[in-house]
C-alpha positions in Angstrom: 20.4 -11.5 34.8 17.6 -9.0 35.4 17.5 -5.7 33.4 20.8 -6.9 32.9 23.4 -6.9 30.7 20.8 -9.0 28.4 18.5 -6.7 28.2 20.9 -3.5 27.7 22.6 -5.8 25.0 19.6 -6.4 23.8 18.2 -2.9 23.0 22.0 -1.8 21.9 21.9 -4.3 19.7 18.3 -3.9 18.3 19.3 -0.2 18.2 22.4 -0.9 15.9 20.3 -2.9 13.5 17.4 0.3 12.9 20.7 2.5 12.1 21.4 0.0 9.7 18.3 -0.3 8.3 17.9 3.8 8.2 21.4 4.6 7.0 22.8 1.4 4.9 19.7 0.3 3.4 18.3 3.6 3.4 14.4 2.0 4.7 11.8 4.6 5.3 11.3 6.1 8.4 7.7 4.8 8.4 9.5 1.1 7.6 12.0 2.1 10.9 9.6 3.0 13.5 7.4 -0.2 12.2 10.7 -1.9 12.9 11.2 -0.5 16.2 7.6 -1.2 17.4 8.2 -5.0 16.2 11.3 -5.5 18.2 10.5 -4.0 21.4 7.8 -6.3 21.8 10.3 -9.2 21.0 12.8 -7.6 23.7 9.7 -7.3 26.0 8.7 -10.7 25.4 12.2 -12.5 26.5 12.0 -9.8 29.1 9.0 -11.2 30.5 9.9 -14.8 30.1 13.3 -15.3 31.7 14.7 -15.6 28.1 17.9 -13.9 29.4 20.1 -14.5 26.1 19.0 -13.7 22.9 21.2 -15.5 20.7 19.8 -18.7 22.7 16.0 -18.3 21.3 14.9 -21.2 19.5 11.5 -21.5 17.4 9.4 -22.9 20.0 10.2 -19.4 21.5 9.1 -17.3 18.3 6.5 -19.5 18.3 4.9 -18.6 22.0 5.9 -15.3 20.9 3.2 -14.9 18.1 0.7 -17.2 20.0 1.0 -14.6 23.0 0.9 -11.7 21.1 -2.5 -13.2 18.6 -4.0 -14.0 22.2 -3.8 -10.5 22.9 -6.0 -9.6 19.9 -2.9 -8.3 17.7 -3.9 -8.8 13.8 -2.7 -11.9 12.1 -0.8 -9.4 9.4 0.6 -7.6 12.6 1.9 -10.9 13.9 3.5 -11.5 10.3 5.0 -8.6 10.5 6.5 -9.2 13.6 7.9 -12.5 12.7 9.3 -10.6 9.6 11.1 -8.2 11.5 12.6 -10.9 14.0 13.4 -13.1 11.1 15.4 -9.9 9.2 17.0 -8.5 12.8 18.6 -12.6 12.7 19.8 -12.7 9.5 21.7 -9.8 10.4 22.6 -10.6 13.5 24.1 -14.0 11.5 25.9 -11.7 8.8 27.4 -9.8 11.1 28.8 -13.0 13.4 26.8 -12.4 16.5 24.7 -15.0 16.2 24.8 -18.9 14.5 21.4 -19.7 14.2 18.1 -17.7 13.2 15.0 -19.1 15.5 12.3 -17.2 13.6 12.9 -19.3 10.0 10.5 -21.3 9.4 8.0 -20.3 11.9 4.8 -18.8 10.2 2.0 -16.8 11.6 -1.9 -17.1 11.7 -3.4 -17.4 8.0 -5.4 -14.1 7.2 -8.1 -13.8 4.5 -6.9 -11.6 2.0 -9.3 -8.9 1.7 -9.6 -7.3 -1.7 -9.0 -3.9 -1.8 -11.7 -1.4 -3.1 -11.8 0.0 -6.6 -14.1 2.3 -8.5 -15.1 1.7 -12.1 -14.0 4.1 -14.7 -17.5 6.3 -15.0 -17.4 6.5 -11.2 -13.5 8.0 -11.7 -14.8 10.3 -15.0 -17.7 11.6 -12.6 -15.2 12.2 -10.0 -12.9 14.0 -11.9 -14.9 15.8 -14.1 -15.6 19.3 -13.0 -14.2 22.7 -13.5 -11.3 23.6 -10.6 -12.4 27.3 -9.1 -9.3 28.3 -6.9 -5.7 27.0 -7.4 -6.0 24.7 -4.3 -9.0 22.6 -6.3 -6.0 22.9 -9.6 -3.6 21.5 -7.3 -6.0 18.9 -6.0 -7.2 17.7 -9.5 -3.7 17.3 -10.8 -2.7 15.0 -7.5 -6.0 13.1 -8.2 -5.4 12.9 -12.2 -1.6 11.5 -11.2 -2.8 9.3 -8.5 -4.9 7.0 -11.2 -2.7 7.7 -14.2 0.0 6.7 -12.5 -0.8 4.0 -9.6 1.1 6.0 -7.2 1.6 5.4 -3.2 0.6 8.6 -0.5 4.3 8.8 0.3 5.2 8.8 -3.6 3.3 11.7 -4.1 4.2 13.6 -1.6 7.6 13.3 -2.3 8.1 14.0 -5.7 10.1 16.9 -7.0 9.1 19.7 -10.1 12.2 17.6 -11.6 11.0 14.2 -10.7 8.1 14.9 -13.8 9.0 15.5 -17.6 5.3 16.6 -18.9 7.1 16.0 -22.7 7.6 12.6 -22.5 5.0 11.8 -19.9 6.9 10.3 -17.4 7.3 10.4 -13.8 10.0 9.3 -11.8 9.3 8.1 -8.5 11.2 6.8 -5.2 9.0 4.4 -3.8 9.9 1.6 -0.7 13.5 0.6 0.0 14.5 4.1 -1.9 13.9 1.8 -5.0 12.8 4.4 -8.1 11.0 3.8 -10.6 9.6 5.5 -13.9 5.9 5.3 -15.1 3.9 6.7 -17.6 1.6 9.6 -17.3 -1.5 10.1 -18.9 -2.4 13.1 -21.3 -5.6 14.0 -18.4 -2.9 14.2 -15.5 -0.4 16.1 -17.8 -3.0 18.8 -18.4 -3.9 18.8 -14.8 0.0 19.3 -13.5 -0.1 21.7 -16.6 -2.3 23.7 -15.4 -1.5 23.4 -11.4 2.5 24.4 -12.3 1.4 27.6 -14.2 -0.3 28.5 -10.5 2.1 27.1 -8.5 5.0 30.0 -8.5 2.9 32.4 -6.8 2.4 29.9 -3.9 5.7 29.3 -2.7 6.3 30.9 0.7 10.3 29.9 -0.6 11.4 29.7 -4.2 13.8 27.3 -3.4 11.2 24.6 -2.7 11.6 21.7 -4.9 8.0 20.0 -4.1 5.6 19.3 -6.8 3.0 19.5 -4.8 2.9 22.3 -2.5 -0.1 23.5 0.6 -1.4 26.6 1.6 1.6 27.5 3.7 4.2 27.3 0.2 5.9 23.8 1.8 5.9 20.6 0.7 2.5 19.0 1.3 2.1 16.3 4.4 0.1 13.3 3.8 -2.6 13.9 5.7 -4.0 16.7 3.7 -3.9 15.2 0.7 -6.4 12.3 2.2 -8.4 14.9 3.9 -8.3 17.0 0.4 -9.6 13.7 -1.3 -12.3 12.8 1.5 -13.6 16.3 0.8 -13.4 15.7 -2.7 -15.0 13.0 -2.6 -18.1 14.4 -0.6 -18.4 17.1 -3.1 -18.0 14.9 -6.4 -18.5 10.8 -5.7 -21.8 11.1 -3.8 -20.1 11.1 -0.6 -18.1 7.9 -1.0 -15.4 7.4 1.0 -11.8 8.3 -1.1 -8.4 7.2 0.1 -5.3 7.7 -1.9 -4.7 3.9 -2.3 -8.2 3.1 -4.4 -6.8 5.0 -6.7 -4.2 2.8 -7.4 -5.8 0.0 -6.7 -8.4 1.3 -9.7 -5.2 2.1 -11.6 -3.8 -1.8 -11.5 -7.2 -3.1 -11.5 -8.0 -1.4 -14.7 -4.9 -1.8 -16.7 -4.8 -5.4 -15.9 -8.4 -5.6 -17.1 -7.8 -4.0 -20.4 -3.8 -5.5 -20.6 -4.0 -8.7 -18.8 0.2 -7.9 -18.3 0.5 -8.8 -14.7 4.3 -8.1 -15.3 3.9 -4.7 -16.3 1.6 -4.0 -13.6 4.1 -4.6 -11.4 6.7 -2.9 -13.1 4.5 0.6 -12.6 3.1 -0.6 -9.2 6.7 -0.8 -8.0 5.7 -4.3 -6.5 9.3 -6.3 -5.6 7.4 -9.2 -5.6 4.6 -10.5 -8.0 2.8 -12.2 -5.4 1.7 -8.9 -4.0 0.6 -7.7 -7.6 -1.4 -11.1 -8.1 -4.1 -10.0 -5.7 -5.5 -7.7 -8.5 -6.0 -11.3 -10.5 -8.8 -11.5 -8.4 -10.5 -8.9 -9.1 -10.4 -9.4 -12.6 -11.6 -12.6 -11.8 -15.0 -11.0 -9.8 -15.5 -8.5 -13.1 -15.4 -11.9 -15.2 -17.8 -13.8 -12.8 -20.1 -10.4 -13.0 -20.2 -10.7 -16.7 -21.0 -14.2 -17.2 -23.8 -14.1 -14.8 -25.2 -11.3 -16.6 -24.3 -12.8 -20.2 -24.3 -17.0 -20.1 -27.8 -18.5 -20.9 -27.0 -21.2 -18.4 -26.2 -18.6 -15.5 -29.4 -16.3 -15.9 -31.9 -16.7 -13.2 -35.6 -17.1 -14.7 -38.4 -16.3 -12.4 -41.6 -18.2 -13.9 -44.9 -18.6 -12.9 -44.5 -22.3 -12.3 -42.1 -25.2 -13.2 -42.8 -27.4 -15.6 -42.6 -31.3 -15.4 -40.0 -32.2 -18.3 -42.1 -33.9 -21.3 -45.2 -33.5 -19.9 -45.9 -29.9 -21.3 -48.0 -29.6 -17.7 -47.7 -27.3 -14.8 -46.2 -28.5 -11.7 -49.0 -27.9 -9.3 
């Protein structure tokens, strides 16, 4: 068919399914260019293979598909993503009668090591956070810091809340988080002082009183993403010795601590806003490394003794 009516079908119908995904199940539009990126290379893929129909793919296809792509050096969580995104684009494909088969089930990408993600420990979070703010951009910065670990928050949860979204009375917050799912969580007495204080300066910041954002920059508008990390990463220089600071060790700190204290994996992912459990287990393991840290330390039987010289056992000699 060449660029074909397959192809034009193709991208129509590909097309169809990200206005789905933006307007019906109201993903973000991080989620839908991730989306997008995933399914072009699908498109280019049967493109470049002759696979001139689509609906005809079977999984030996999907399956050269994330062998080609892994050959070219994309990540083993990129090529699961992929396969997620071809797998979802089916199944609605399937719902909506355009297609009777989905050839991405069952097909499963390269195994990654799961990586740990980095904490700090709690006097390495007081040492951070304890210091005087000067000017009301280091208020502003100390309050997103304070709610970041009080409340395991994502960047784009931050970002995005609202004055209204926080009731400093109650300590709560109310957050939208992925799929437009929400979600209230606790806030601690620190990061209620904090937004205390931040709020009383942030009137006289607005460039429009009708802005609704919590969290506001220099220009009065709601704050972007990427100078909140560079806020932290200069934060970081000036308070943690110069070690890097991203928005999501906070909240990995925040899980990893309240699990340690709690041991409520449920809860954890309640605040976390995890839709599966799976995803909150990996903080498990971490527990698990403080544990192993602690016996080593502790447990006669796991202490390393250095000593002169062994000793033969009943002999009450020195092994020579």
């Amino acid at each position: 068919m060449g660029e074909s009516g397959q192809t034009r079908d193709f991208s129509a119908e590909i097309d169809n399914f990200l206005v789905y995904l933006e307007t019906v199940r109201r993903y973000s539009t991080h989620t839908v260019s991730a989306y997008r990126r995933d399914l072009a290379k699908l498109n280019d893929f049967c493109t470049a293979n002759g696979l001139e129909d689509w609906r005809q793919l079977h999984q030996g296809d999907v399956r050269r598909l994330a062998a080609h792509y892994h050959r070219k050096g994309l990540h083993g969580k990129s090529v699961q993503r992929l396969l997620s995104a071809t797998r979802s684009f089916y199944q609605h494909q399937i719902k909506q009668r355009r297609c009777r088969h989905n050839p991405a089930q069952g097909v499963s990408a390269p195994r990654v090591p799961r990586r740990l993600p980095a904490t700090m420990d709690t006097d390495q979070l007081s040492h951070l956070l304890c210091y005087e703010a000067g000017d009301w951009i280091e208020v502003r910065d100390k309050a997103m810091v304070e709610l970041f670990y009080s409340s395991g928050l994502r960047l784009s949860e931050l970002t995005g809340l609202d004055c209204t979204d926080i009731d400093l009375r109650e300590g709560l917050v109310t957050v939208t988080g992925k799929g437009n799912k929400t979600r209230t969580v606790p806030v601690g007495k620190h990061a209620t002082t904090a937004i205390a204080d931040w709020l009383k300066l942030r009137p006289a910041r607005l460039s429009d009183a009708g802005e609704a954002a919590l969290f506001i920059s220099s220009r009065g508008q709601r704050i972007h993403p990427r100078s909140v990390q560079s806020r932290l990463k200069k934060m970081a220089e000036q308070q943690a010795s110069g070690r890097k600071l991203h928005p999501h060790m906070l909240r990995h700190s925040f899980a990893s601590h309240i699990l340690e204290s709690s041991s409520d994996l449920r809860a954890v992912q309640e605040m976390l806003g995890h839709a599966n459990i799976s995803t909150t287990q990996i903080y498990t393991h971490l527990d698990f490394q403080h544990l192993a840290r602690v016996y080593d330390k502790s447990h006669p039987r796991a202490q390393k003794k250095s000593s002169p010289g062994k000793r033969h056992r009943g002999t009450g000699k020195d092994s020579s």
